[in-house]
N, C-alpha and C positions, 0 to 999 in steps of 0.2 A: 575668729570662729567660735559660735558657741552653741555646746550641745544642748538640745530641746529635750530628745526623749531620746529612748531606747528599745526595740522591739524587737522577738523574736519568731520570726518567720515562717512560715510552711516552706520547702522545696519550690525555688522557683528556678527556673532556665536564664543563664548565659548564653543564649544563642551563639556563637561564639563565629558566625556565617561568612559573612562578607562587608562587617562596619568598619567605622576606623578603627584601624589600628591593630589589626591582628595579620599574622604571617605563619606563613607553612614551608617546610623545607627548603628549596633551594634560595627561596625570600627571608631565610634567616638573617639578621643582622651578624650574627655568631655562627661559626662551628656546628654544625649538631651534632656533629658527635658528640661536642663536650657537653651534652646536655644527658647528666646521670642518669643511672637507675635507679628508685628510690624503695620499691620492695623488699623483703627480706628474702636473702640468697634462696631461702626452702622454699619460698613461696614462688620464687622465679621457676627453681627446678620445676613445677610441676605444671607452667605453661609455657614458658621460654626454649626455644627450640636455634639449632646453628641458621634453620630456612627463615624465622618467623622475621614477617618485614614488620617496616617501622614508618610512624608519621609524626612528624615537630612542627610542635605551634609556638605561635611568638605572639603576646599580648601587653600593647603599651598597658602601663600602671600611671595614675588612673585612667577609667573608661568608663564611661556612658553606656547603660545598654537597656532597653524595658524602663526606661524613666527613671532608672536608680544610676547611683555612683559607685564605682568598685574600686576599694580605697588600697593600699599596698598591704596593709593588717588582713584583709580577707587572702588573697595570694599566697601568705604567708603560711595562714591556716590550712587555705585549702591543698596547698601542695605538704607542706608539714605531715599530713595525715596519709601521705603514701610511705611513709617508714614503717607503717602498721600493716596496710594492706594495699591492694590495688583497687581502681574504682574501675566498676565494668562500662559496657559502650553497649548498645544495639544497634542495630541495621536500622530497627524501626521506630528511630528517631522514640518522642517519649511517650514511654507507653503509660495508660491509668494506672495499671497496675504494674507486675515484676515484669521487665521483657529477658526476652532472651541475650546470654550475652557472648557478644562476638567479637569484641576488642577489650584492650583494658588498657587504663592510664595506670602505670608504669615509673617514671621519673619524671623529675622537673627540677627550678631551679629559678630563682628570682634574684634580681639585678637592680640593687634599689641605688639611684646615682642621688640620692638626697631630696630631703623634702618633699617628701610621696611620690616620687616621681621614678620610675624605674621602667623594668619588664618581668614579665613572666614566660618561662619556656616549659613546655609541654612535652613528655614523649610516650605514645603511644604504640600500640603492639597488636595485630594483627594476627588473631587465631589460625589453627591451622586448621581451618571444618570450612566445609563448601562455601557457608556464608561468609566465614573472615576470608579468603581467599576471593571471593567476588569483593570484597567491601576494599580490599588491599588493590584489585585492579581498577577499582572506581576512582579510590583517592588518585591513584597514581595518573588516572586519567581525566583529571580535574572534574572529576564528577560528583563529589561528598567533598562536607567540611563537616565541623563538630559544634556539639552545643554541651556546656557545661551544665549540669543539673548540681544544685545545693541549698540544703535547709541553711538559711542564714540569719546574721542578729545583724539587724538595721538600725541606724541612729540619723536621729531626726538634728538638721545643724541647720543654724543660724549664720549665715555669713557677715563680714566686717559689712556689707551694704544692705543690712534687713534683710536679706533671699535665702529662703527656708529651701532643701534639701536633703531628700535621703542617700545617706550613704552605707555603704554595704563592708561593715569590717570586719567579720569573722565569718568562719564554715564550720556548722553544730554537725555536719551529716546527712545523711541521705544523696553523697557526690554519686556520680557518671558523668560519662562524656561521651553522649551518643553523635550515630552519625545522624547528617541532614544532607537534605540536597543541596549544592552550590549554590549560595546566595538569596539559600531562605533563612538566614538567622538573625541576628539583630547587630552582630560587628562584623565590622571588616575583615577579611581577613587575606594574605598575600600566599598562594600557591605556590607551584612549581610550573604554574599554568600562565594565571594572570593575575591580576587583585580588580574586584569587583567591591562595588556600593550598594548599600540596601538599606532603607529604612527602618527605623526601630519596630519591633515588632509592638502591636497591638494586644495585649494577654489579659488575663484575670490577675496577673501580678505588677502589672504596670501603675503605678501610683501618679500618672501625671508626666509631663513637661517640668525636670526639673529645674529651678530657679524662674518659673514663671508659674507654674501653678498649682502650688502648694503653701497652703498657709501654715500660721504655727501649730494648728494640731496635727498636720503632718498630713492633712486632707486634699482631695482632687479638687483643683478650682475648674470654673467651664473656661472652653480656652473663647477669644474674641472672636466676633464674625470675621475680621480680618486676618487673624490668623489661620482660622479653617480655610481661606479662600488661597492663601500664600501656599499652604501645605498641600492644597490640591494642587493648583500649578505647579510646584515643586515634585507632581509624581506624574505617573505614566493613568492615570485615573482617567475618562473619556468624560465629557458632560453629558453626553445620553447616560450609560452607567453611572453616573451621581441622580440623578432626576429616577431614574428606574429603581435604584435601594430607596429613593423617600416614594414611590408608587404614583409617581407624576407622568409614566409614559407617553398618555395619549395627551401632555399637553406639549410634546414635543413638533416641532413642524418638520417637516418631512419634503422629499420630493414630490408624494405621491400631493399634499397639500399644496405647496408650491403649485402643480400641474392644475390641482384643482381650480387655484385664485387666477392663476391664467386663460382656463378655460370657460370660467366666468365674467371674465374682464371682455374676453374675447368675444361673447356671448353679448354682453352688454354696450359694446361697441355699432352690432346690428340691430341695434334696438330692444333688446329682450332685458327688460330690467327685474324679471320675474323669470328666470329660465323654468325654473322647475314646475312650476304654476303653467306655462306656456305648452313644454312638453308635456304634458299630463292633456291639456286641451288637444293639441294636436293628436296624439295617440288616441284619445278617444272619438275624435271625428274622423278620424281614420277608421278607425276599428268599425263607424256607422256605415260610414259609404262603402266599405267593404261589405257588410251586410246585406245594404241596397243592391250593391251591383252581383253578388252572389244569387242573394231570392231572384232579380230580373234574369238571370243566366236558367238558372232552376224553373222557374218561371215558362221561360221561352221552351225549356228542355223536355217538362214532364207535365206542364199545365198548372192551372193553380192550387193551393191546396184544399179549397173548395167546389168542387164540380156542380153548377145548374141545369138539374135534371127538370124532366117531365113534373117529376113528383115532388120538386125543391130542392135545396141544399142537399151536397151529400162527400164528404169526405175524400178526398184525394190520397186513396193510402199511400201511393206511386210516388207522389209529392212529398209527402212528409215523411216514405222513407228514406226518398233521394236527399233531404233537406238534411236526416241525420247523420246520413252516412258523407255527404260532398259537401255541405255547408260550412266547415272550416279547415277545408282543403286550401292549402297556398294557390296563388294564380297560376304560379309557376309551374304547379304541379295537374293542375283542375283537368287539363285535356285528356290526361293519358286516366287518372282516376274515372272520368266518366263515362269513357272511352270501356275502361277495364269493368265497371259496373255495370253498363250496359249487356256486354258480352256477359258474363260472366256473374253477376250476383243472383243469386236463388231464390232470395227472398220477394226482388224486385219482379224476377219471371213468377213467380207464386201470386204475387199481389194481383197482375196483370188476369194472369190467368181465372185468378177468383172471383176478380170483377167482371169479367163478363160472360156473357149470358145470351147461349146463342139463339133463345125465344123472341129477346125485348130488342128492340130500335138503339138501346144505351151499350155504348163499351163491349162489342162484339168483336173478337177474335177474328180475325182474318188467318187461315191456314189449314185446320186440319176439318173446318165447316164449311159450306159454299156459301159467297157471301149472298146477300139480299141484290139483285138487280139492282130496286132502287135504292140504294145507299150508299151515299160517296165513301170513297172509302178515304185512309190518311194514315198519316205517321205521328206518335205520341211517343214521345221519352225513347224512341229507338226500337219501339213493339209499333206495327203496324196492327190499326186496328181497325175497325167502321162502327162512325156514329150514328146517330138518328138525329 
């Protein structure tokens, strides 16, 4: 192994969730209880109570988490530094800024069996305020695990096989160890419940896929199309939802497409190699003869829209009101409409009325005038009237 470089950190998260290799109380390898308190007795006095309950973590040494490596030197550090003080927890996972604090990490203790290779144990402490007291019935109810927060110094290494890697070996500060929901973090970790699997999380601190993509300046390489395709299949990801984050939706096929290329096939099996083009013709020759056979109805009902008087041409009002008002009547509906217009339209009885003229030989009123002897009399649009 040979070191490249060396950097020091912003705070970034151990998710500490449900990856490999992490454990919670009754999944302890060890005892919890023997897992100490590492605060100073004063410091205890003034949150530690006979009632306050308690949560243990168990973290193989090393571990993968967020594309880094966590080497047994960080461990060391970062539980080292509860002899000072305690590191707080919140409910609400990591906040931008200061969050509220509702647990606090407490003791720990690491088990190095040689050649980096150990554990880490954890023991946390559960306030006595509404929030730690809900947060102590979630753990207990396999509902929250924890994520470690720490400003860390990173070292860029060369392996005996060329494979650049960052690994993570000390804690400068800024620790917590907040809660998360079960199996949103970036490790494993073993309950009292179950032990659940989760993918590395995705962050602003994740530096790559290590031993695959990272070069010697200790930079993200892009990963392969084949590995992007591997890692999809490898998760619960949908291929609608992959085509819908690159904004490919509507080239997706569907049933309702499906249906579509069916009912076209179907369509083109009777002949119609133009369906839409076809329906467009048919509906509009439809729409004609309906027309025709409407005016011929209208026609037969109120006369034509032109009347040949004594004196020439002369407007059918009768007609071309009835046209506006019954002219795009359904068939289905046309009898009871004409029917109702007859009886009942006012304007139509007005029309009627206006036009005739009980002097002249033309559109004479039959009813409240004596008709003329000689003049046949008749029925027009449902007004009886007598012509000349």
């Amino acid at each position: 192994m040979q070191i490249i470089k060396e950097k020091h950190n912003r705070p970034k998260t151990l998710d500490c969730g449900t990856n490999q290799g992490v454990k919670y109380n009754e999944e302890l390898t060890i005892d919890k209880l023997s897992i100490p308190t590492l605060i100073p007795a004063a410091i205890q006095q003034r949150w530690l109570k006979e009632n306050t309950r308690y949560a243990y973590q168990e973290i193989d040494i090393p571990i993968r988490a967020n594309g880094y490596i966590y080497d047994m030197p960080f461990f060391e550090s970062f539980i080292g530094g509860l002899n000072k003080r305690p590191y707080p927890g919140s409910a609400g996972h990591h906040y931008e800024g200061r969050g509220t604090t509702d647990l606090l990490l407490i003791g720990g203790k690491v088990v190095n069996n040689g050649d980096g290779i150990g554990k880490a144990f954890f023991k946390n402490a559960f306030l006595d305020t509404p929030i730690g007291i809900q947060l102590a019935n979630e753990f207990e109810s396999g509902m929250i695990h924890f994520s470690l927060v720490s400003r860390t110094r990173d070292q860029l290494q060369k392996t005996d096989d060329g494979v650049y890697e960052w690994h993570v070996i000390a804690s400068e500060g800024a620790e917590r160890n907040d809660a998360i929901d079960t199996g949103a973090g970036s490790m494993k970790q073993k309950t009292n419940e179950k032990e659940d699997d989760t993918i590395d999380d995705i962050t602003d601190n994740n530096p790559g896929v290590p031993g695959k993509h990272i070069n010697e300046e200790g930079d993200n390489m892009p990963l392969t199309k084949e590995e992007i395709i591997n890692h999809l299949k490898s998760n619960t990801l949908t291929f609608p939802e992959v085509v819908q984050a690159y904004g490919m939706s509507d080239q997706i096929v569907t049933d309702i497409h499906k249906n579509a290329v069916n009912t076209v096939n179907e369509l083109k099996a009777l002949g119609c190699d133009d369906p839409v083009k076809e329906l467009k013709e048919l509906r509009e020759s439809t729409k004609a003869n309906f027309t025709i056979m409407r005016n011929s109805r209208l026609d037969k009902e109120f006369g034509f829209e032109e009347l040949i008087t004594g004196t020439g041409k002369k407007a059918n009002a009768l007609r071309v009101h009835a046209g506006e008002k019954l002219g795009q009547i359904p068939d289905k509906d046309f009898d009871a409409a004409l029917k109702n217009f007859k009886e009942n339209d006012i304007v139509a009885k007005s029309i009627v009325e206006s036009m005739a003229d009980g002097e002249s030989k033309i559109n004479i009123v039959a009813g409240d005038k004596e008709k003329p002897a000689d003049q046949p009399s008749g029925v027009v649009g449902g007004f009886e009237v007598v012509k000349g």
